[in-house]
N, C-alpha and C positions, 0 to 999 in steps of 0.2 A: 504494500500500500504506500502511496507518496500521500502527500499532503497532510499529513496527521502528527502534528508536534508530541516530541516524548512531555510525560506528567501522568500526574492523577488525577483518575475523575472520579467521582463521589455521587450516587445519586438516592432519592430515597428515603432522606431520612426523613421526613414528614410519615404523619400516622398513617396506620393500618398501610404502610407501606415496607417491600421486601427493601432493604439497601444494597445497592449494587455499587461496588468501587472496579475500577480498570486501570492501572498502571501500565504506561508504555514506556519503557526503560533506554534511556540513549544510544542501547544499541541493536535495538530492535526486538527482546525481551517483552511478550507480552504477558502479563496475567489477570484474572478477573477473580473477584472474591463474591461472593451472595449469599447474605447475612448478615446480621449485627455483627457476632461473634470473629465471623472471615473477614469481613470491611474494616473491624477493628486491629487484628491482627497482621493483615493486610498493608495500613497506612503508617500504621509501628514502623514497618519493616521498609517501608518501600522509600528509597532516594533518589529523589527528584535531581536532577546534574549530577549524579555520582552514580557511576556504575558499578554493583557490588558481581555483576557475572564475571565480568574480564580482571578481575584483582588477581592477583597470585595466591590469594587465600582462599576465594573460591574455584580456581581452578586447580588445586591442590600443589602445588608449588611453593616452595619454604620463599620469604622474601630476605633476599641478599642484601 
């Protein structure tokens, strides 16, 4: 997909409403969470300009 800046999106949390969050990750990294409980664990985790896939820590590589 082009046109779709990396962030968070958040939607939902108004009543009798499911919350749906989307994080697009700076490097292309998608994921969606649906739930309180996932949306909240979800936004915890999720950095917006900083990419936690391509680190040396998540890609299991000791950092030098």
């Amino acid at each position: 997909m082009t046109g779709i800046a990396p962030g968070l999106s958040v939607r939902g949390l108004g009543r009798n409403e499911i919350p749906v969050a989307d994080w697009l990750c700076t490097c292309g990294h998608h994921e969606r969470a649906r739930g309180r409980n996932a949306v909240t664990e979800l936004t915890t985790r999720a950095r917006v300009q900083q990419c936690p896939h391509t680190t040396p820590i998540a890609s299991g590589r000791a950092a030098a």
